[in-house]
C-alpha positions in Angstrom: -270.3 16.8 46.9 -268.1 17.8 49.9 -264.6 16.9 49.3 -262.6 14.8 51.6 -262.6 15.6 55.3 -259.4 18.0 55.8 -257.3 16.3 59.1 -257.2 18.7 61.3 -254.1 19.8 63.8 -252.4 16.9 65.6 -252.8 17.0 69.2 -249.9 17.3 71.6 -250.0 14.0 72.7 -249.7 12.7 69.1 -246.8 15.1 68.3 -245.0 14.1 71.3 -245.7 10.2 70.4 -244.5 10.8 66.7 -241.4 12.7 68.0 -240.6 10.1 70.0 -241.2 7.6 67.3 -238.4 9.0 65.1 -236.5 10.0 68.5 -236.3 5.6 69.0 -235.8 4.8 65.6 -232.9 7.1 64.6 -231.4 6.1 68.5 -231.8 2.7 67.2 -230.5 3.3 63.7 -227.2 4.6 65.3 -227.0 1.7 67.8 -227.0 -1.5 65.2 -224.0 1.7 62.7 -222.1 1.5 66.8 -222.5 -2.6 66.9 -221.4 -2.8 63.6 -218.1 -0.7 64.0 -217.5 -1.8 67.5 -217.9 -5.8 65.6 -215.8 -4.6 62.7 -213.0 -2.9 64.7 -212.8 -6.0 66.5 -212.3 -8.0 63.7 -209.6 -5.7 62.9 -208.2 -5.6 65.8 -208.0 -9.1 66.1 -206.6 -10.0 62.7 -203.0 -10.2 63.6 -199.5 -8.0 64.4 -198.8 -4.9 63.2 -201.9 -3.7 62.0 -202.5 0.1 62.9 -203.0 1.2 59.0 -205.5 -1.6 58.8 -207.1 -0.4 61.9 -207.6 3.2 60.5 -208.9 2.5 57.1 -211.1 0.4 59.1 -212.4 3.8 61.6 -212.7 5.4 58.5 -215.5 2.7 57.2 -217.3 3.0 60.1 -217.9 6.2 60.0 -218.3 6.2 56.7 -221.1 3.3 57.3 -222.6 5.7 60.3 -223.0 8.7 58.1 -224.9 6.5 55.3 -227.3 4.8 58.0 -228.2 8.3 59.8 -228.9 9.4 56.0 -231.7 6.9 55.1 -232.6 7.2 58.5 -236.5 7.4 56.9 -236.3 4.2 55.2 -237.6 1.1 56.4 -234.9 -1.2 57.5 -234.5 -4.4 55.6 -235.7 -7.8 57.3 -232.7 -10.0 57.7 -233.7 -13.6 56.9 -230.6 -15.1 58.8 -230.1 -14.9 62.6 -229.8 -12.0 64.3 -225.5 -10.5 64.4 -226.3 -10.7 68.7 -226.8 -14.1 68.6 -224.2 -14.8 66.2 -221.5 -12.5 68.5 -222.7 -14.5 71.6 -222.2 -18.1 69.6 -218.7 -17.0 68.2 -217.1 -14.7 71.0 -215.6 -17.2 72.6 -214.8 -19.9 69.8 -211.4 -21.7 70.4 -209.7 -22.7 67.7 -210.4 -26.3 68.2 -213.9 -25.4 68.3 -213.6 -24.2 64.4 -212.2 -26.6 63.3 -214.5 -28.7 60.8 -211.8 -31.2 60.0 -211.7 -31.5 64.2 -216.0 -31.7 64.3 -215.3 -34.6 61.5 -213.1 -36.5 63.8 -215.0 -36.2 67.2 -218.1 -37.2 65.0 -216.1 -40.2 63.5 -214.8 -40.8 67.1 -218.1 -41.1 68.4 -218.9 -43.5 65.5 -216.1 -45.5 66.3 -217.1 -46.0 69.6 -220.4 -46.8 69.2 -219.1 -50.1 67.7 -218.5 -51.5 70.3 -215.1 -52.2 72.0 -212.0 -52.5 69.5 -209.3 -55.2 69.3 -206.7 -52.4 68.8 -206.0 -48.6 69.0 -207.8 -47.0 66.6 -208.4 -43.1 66.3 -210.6 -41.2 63.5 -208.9 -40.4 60.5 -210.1 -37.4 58.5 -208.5 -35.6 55.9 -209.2 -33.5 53.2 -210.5 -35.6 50.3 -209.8 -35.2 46.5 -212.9 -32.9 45.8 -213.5 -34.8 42.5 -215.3 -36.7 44.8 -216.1 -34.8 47.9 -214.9 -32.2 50.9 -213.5 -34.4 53.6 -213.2 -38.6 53.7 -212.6 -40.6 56.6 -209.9 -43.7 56.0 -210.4 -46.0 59.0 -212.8 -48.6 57.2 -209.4 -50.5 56.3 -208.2 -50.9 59.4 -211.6 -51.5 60.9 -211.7 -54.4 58.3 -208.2 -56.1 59.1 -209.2 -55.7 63.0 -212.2 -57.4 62.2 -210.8 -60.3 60.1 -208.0 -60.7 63.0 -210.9 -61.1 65.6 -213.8 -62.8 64.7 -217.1 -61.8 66.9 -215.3 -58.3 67.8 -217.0 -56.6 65.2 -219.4 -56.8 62.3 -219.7 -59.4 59.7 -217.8 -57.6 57.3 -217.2 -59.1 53.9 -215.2 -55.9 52.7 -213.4 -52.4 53.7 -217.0 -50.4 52.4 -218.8 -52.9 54.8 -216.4 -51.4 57.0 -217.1 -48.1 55.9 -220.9 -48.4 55.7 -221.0 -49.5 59.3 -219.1 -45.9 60.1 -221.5 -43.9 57.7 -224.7 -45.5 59.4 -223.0 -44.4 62.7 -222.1 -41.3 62.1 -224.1 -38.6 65.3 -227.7 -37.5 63.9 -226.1 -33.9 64.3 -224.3 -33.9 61.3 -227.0 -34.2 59.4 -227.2 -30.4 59.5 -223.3 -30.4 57.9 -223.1 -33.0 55.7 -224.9 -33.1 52.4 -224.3 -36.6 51.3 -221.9 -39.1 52.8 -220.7 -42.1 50.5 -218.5 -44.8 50.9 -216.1 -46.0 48.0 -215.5 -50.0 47.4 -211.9 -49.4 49.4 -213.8 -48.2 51.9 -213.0 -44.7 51.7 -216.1 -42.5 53.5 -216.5 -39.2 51.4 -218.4 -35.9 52.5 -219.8 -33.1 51.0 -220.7 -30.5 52.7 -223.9 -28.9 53.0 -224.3 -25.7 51.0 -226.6 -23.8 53.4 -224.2 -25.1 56.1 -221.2 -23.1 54.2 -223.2 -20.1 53.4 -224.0 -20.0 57.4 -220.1 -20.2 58.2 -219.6 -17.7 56.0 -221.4 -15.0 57.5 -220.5 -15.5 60.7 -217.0 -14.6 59.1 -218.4 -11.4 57.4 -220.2 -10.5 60.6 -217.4 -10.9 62.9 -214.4 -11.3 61.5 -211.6 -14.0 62.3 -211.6 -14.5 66.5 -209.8 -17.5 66.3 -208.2 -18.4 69.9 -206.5 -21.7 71.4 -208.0 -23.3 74.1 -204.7 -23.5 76.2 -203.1 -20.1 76.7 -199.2 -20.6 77.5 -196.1 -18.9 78.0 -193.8 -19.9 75.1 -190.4 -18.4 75.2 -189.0 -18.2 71.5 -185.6 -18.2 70.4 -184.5 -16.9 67.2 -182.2 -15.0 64.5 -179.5 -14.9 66.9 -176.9 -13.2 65.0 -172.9 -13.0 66.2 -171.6 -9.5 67.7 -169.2 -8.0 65.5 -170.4 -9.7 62.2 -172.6 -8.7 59.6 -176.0 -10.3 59.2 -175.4 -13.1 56.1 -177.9 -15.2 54.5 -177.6 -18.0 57.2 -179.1 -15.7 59.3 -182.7 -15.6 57.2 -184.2 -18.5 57.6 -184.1 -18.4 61.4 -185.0 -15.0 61.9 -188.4 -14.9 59.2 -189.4 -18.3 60.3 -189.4 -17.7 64.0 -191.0 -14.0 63.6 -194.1 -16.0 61.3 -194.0 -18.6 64.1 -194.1 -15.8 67.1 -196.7 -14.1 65.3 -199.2 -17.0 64.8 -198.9 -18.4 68.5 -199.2 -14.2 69.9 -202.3 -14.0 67.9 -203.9 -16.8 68.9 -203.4 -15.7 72.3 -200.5 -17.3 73.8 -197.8 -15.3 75.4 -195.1 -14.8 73.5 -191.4 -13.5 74.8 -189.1 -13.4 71.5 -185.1 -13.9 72.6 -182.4 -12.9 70.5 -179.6 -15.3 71.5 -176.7 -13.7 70.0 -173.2 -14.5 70.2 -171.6 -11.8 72.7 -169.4 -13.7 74.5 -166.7 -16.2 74.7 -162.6 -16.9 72.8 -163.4 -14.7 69.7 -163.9 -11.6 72.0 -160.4 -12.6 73.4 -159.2 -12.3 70.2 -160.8 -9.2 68.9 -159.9 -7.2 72.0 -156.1 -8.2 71.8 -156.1 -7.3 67.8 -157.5 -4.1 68.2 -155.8 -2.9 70.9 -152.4 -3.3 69.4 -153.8 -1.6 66.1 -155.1 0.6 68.2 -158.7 0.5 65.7 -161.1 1.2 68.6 -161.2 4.3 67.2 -162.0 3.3 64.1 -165.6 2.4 64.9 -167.6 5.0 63.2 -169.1 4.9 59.9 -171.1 3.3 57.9 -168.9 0.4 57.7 -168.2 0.1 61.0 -169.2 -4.1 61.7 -167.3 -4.4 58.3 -164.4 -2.9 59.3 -165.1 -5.0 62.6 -165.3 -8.5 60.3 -161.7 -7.2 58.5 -160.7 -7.0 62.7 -161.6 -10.2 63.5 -160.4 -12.3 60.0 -156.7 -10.5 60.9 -157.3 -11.9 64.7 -157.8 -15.3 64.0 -154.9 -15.7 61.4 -152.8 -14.1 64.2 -154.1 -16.0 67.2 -153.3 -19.1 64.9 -150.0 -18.5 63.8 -148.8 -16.4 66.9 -148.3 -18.1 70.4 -147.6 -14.9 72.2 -150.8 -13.5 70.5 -153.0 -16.4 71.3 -152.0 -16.2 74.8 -152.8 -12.6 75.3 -156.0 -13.0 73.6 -156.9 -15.6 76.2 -155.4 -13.3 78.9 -158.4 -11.2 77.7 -160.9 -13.1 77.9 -160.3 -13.7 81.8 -159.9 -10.0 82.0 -163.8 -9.6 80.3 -165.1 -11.9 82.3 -163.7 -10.3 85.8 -165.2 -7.1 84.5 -162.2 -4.8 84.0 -162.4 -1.5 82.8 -161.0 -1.2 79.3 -162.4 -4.3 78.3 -165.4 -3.9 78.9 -166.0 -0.4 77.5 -164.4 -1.8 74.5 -167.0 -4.7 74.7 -170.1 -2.6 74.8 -169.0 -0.9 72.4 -168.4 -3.4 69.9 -171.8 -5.0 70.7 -173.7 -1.2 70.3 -172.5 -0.8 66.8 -173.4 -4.1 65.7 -176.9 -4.1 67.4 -177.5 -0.7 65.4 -176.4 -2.7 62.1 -179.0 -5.4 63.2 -181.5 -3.4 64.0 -181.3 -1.8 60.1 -182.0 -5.6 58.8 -184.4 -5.9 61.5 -186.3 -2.9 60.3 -186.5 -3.8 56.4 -187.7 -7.4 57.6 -190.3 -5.8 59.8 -189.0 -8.0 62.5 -190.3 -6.1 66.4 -190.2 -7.1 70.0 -187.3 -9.0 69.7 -185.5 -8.7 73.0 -181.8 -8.9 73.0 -180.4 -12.1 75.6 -177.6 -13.1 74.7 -174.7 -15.8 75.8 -173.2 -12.7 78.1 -176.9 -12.6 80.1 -176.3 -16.0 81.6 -172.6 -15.5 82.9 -173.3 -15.1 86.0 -175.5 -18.2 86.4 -172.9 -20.3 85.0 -171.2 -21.9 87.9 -174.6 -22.3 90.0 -175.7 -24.3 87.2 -173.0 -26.4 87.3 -172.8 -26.8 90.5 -176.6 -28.1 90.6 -176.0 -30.7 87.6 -173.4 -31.7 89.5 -175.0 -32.1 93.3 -177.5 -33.9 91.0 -175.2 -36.7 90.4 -175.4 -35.7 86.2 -172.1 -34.8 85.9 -168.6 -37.4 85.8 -165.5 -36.3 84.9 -163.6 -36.8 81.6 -160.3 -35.8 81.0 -160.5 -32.8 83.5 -163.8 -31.9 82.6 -166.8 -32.2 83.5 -169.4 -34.0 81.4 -172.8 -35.2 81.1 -173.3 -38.2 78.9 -176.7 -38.6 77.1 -178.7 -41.0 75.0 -178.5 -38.8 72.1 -175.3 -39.1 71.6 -171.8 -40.8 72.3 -169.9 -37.4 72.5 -170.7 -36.0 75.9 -172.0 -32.3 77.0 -168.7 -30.1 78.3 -170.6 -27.9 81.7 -167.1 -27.0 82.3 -163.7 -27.1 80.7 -160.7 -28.7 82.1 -159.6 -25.1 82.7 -162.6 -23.7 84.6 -163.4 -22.3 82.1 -167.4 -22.7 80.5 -168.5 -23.3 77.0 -171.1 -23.1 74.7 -172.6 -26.2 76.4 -172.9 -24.6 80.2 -174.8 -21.6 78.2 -177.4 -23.6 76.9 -177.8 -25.4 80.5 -178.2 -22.1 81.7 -180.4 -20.8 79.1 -183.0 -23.4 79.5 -182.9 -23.6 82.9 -183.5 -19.8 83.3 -186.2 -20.1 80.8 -187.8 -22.4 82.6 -187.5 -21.3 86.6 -187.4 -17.6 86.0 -189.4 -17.4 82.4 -191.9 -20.0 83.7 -192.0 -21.0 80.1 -194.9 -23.6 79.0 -193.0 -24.2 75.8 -189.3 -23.2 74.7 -188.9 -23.4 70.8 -185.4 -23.1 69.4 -185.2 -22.0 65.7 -181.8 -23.1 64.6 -180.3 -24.6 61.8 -180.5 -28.7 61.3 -176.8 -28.8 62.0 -177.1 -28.0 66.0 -180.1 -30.7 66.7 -178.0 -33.2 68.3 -176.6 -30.5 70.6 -179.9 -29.2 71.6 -181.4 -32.5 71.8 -178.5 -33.4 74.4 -179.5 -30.0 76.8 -183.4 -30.8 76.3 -182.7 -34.1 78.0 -180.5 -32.2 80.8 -183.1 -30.2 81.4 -185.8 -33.3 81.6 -183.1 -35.3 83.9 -182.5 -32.1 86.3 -186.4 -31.9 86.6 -186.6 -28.2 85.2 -189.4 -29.0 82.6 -192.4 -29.0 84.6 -195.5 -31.6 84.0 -196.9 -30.5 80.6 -194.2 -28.3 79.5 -192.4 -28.7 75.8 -189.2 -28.1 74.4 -189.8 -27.7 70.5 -186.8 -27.5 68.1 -187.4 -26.1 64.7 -185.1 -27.2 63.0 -184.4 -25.5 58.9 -182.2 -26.9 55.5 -179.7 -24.5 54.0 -180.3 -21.7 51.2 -178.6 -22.9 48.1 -177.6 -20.9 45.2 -179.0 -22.0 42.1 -176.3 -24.1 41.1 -177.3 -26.3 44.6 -174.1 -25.6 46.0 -173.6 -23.1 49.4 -174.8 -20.0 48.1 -172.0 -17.8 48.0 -170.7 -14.0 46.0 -168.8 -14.8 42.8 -165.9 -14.0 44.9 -166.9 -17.0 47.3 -167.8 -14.7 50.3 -170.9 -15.5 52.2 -174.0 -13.3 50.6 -174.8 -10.3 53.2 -178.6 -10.6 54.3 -178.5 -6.9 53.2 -176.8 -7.2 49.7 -179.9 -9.8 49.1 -182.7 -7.8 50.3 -180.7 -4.4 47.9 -180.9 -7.1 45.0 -184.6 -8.4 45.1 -186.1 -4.4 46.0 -184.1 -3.7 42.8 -185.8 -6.2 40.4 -189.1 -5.7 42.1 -188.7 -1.7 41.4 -187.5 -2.4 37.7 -190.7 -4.5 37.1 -192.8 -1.5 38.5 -191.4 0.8 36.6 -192.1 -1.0 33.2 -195.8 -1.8 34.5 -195.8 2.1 35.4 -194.7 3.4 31.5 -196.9 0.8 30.2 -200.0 1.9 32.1 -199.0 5.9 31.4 -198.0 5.2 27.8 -199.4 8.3 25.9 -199.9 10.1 28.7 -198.0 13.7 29.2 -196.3 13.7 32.7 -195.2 16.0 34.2 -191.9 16.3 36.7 -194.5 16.4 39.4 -196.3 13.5 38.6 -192.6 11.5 37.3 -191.3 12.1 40.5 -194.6 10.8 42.5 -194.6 7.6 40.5 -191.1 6.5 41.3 -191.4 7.7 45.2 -194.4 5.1 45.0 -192.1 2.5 43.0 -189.3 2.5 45.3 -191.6 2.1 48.7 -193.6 -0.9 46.8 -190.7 -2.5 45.4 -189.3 -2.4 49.1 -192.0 -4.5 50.4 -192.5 -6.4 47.3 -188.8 -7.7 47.1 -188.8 -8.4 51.3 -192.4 -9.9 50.8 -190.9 -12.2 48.2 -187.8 -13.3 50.0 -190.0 -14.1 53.0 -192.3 -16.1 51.0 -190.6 -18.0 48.9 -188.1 -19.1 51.6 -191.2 -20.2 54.1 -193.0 -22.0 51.2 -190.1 -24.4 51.3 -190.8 -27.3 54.2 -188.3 -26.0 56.8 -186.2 -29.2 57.1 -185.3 -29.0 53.4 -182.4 -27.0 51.4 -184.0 -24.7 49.1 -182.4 -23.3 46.3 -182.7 -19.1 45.8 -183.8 -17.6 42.5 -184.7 -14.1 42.2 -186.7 -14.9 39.2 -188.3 -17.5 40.6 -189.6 -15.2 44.1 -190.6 -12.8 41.9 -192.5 -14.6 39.2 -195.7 -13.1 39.3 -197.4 -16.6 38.6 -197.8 -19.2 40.5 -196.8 -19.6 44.9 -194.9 -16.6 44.9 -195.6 -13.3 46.8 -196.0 -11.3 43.9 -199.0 -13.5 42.8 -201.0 -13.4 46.3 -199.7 -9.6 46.6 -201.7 -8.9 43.2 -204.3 -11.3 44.4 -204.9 -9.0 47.5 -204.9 -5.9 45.4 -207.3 -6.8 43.0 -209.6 -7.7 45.8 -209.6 -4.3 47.4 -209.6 -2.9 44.1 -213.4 -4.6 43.1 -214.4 -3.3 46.6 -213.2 -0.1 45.7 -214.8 0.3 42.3 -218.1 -1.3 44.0 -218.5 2.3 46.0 -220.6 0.2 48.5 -219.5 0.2 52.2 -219.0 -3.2 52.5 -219.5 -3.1 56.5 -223.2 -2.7 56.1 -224.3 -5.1 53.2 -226.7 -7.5 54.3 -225.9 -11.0 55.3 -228.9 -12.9 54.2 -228.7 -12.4 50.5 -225.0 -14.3 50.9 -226.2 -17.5 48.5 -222.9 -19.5 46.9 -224.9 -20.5 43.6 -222.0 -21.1 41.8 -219.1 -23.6 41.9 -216.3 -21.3 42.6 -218.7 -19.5 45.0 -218.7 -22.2 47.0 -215.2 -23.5 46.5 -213.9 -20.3 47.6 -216.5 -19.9 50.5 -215.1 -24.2 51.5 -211.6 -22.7 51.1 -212.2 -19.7 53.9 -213.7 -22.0 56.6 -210.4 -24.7 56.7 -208.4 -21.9 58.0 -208.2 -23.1 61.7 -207.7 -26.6 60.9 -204.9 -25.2 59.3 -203.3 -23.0 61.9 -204.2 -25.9 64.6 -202.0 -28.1 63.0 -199.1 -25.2 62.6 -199.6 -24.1 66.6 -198.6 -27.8 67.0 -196.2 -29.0 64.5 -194.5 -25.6 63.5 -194.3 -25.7 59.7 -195.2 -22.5 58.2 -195.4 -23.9 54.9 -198.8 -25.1 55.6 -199.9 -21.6 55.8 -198.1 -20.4 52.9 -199.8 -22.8 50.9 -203.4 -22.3 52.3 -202.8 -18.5 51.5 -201.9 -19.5 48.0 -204.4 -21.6 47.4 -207.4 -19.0 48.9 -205.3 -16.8 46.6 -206.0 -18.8 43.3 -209.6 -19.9 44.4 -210.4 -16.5 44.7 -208.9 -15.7 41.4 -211.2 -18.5 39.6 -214.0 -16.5 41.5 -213.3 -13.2 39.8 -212.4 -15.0 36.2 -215.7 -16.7 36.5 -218.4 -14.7 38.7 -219.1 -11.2 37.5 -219.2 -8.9 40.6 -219.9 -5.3 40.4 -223.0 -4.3 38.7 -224.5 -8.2 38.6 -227.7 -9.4 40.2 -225.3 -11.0 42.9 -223.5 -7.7 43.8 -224.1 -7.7 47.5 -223.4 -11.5 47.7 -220.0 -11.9 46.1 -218.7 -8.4 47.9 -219.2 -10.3 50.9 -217.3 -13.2 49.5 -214.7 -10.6 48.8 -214.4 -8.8 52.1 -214.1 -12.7 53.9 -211.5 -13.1 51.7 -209.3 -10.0 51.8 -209.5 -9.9 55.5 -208.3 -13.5 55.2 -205.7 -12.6 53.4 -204.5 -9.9 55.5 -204.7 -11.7 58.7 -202.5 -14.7 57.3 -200.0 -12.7 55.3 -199.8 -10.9 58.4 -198.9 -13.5 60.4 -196.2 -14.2 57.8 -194.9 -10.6 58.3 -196.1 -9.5 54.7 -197.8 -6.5 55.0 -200.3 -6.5 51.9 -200.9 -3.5 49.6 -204.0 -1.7 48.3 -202.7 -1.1 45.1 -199.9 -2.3 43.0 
């Protein structure tokens, strides 16, 4: 029998259509590999300050993902079962942080229900919060005081014979759209409405996180003028000085990233007696000389404790010193070179601290900047019928407090007080700042308080604008008294960041002999490990200072422990720093590019699967409430508890090499961009390895 009929030559015309075939197909190959990166650069790009190393390890992915697809250019793609990553990108482009909020699509939904009551005897607004998850994901808490309302006016509302009457009526009119979020809704005898979220729901939220990363944006852009740190010329930075500068860098860094323009003021103390003073001493010692060194703003301390024993003790002194003043303010010659000076060496010993606290674009404005504006502001205030005089001076009295604001001295001469006018109203008419927030210690509220209503009763704040004071407790030692050297001086900001890099780098270095016990190292290799120690235990022992004084509610004194920062258990940095590394280190041993894993075999079978995938989407409920309210401590606690959801994750849920591989290293990549994004925003610059 003849064999089988031999094909013979293609024609041209079928060449040409099968070139073209694979011509489209490898086009289109390299297309979705160029959406991906362009998505995934995004993402990067987006996920908060300071993020150029994150930015490059993230190029190198994408190619990494390009040269993989362009190898199995042959193979048949894989369907995707979930919708397609352009119609995800169009739906989440332009989501606002309000938008993603699910506690905030809970409350509308519970507003609607409330409304569709019919009209209520009394203000009432939705009340959602996080429920005990015992018994569910969210609950709703109004059916109580839907129940007294009702009690207190018969015929205004149902027939209720109970709080879960109450509570029913809420669940029954809840929108039909939520039907596609909510699992099960169920209301407890105190009238308490749980939810539980649906799981596909979740799994869908997910991947639009894997897919595009974190573009989380307010729905109000505003200029917000920040001020912050605000050290004093010619003294060393001292631990006072911490809890102002880290919290209003985390607090800069949320609001720039969410798309708000930022301006970041350093407010320091340049000007005003203690100059006087200073200039007088060291002109008689003749010191200006002396300002070179290391020491130099030491030295300059040493200067200024001898100045003000003399200025107290010496008439002749004290009236020179004030002589000098005058002669700074009019500008003359040696003063003012001797003035610049003083304030150059002690901005290069700021800028040191600055630097290990990774503190930048902090622009330098301090009392000296509004000088000139002084005695127009005055005058204004003044022509504005504010002022009245007082023993010579003039005042402004408030309702904040019996003791009156000084504009200007019985002298002539202008204050602290007339600054602050100044400051605020510059901030305002020249800034055209939305929001001012001051980050200063509890002690100067009243004062502040005093110029926010000066700047309310001058009609500076425009319609919608907002003066914020964040207020912070003290750092205690851990005896709860003023934390202080054993020789009573006040602890140096740099003295505490030597001593926590120094325990940080002695527990790296007995983690580094245990891991290399039995091992023969060489010089080389002895020399490499402690180069890596001492840069880790840098930003290990800053991380943990940071941390562990932002965990703390700002308003409250916290009490500083070394041991306690660096305990690698529990909210510390250390824990969520190891967190992070362990995370990049599965993704790492996986040997998957975890930019082109497909989204649709994402499932979150298991509890901690799902617990942790819940955790991830309450993000921007969380940073809506910090935009507003200013407590970083929600943050740090959300980070720590992704941190230790993530860890029941990997104790429980095998990852590489189980059937649900691709699955849970999408879990992981959500979660380590997370992670870097929020510690980010904290100033923590996470590591790879540790």
């Amino acid at each position: 029998m003849p064999g089988p009929a031999r094909p013979g030559p293609p024609r041209p015309g079928s060449r040409r259509r099968l070139a073209a075939f694979v011509a489209f197909f490898i086009l289109a190959a390299l297309a979705e590999v160029i959406a991906r990166g362009t998505r995934a650069a995004w993402a990067y790009t987006q996920s908060g300050p300071g993020l150029a190393e994150g930015h490059a390890e993230q190029t190198k992915a994408i190619a990494k993902g390009h040269a993989q697809l362009v190898g199995r250019a042959g193979e048949r793609p894989r369907r995707s079962h979930s919708r397609s990553r352009e119609a995800v990108a169009q739906e989440t482009a332009s989501r606002t942080l309000e938008d993603s909020s699910l506690q905030g699509k809970l409350q509308e939904a519970f507003g609607e229900a409330l409304t569709s009551l019919g009209p209520l005897p009394g203000p009432v607004s939705p009340q959602v919060s996080v429920a005990d998850p015992r018994f569910g994901d969210y609950q709703c808490n109004n059916a109580m005081v839907l129940f007294k309302l009702a009690k207190q006016n018969p015929g205004t509302l149902g027939d209720w014979r109970s709080p879960k009457d109450a509570g029913e009526a809420l669940k029954a009119a809840l929108p039909s759209e939520m039907d596609a979020v909510l699992e099960s809704v169920s209301v407890a005898p105190q009238g308490f409405v749980t939810m539980k979220l649906r799981l596909s729901w979740i799994e869908e939220e997910v991947r639009k996180l894997y897919l595009e990363g974190l573009q989380l944006r307010t729905s109000k852009p505003q200029r917000i003028v920040m001020d912050f740190s605000s050290p004093n010329i010619a003294k060393e930075m001292h631990v006072g000085h911490l809890r102002s500068t880290i919290l209003g860098d985390s607090i800069a860094n949320l609001l720039k990233w969410l798309g708000h323009d930022v301006v970041r003021l350093n407010h320091v103390g340049d000007w005003g007696t203690q100059f006087g003073m200073l200039l007088e001493y060291m002109q008689r010692e003749g010191s200006l000389s002396e300002l070179e060194g290391e020491s130099v703003v030491k030295d300059l301390q040493t200067f200024y404790r001898n100045a003000k024993l003399k200025f107290d003790e010496d008439a002749d002194f004290r009236k020179a010193a004030q002589a000098k003043v005058v002669s700074l303010q009019a500008g003359e010659a040696w003063e003012s070179s001797a003035w610049r000076q003083i304030c150059e060496v002690s901005r290069s010993e700021f800028e040191v601290i600055y630097q290990r606290l990774g503190i930048r674009g902090l622009e330098e404005r301090g009392e000296s900047f509004y000088n000139e504006m002084l005695a127009e502001t005055v005058q204004e205030l003044d022509d504005l019928g504010l002022t009245e005089e007082d023993g010579g001076a003039m005042c402004i009295f408030t309702n904040v407090s019996k003791a009156p604001l000084i504009v200007r001295k019985a002298d002539g001469g202008y204050g602290y007080d007339s600054t602050d006018c100044a400051a605020v109203r510059h901030r305002l008419r020249e800034e055209k700042a939305d929001r001012i927030i001051y980050v200063i210690d509890n002690g100067q509220e009243t004062h502040m308080r005093m110029v926010f209503e000066v700047a309310e009763r001058a009609a500076w704040l425009p319609t919608g604008a907002r003066l914020d004071f964040v207020g912070f407790g003290l750092v205690q030692g851990e005896d709860g008294k003023k934390f202080k050297t054993r020789s009573g001086d006040v602890v140096r900001l740099r003295d505490l960041l030597d001593e926590a890099t120094a325990r940080a780098a002695a527990e790296l270095r007995k983690r580094a002999k245990d891991r290399n016990k039995g091992k023969e190292l060489t010089e080389a290799d002895l020399e490499r490990i402690e180069t890596g120690i001492l840069k880790d235990a840098e930003q290990i022992g800053t991380a943990a200072v940071k941390y562990f004084d932002m965990r703390n509610n700002r308003n409250s004194d916290y009490r500083f422990s070394y041991d306690a920062m660096l305990d690698p258990k529990g909210n510390t940095a250390v824990y969520v720093l190891y967190a992070y590394a362990r995370l990049a280190a599965v993704l790492r041993r996986s040997g998957r590019d975890v930019m082109t894993l497909e989204p649709s075999s994402l499932a979150l079978a298991e509890p901690a699967e799902r617990d942790l995938g819940r955790r991830l989407l309450q993000l921007p409920e969380v940073l809506a409430l910090v935009e507003d309210d200013l407590f970083p401590n929600r943050l740090v606690d959300y980070i720590y508890d992704l941190a230790s959801d993530f860890t029941t994750f990997y104790m429980e849920c095998p990852i590489v090499g189980s059937d649900a591989e691709e699955s849970r290293l999408m879990l992981c990549e959500v979660t380590r961009r997370t992670l870097q994004v929020t510690l980010e925003i904290l100033g923590i610059n996470p590591l790879d390895r540790l």
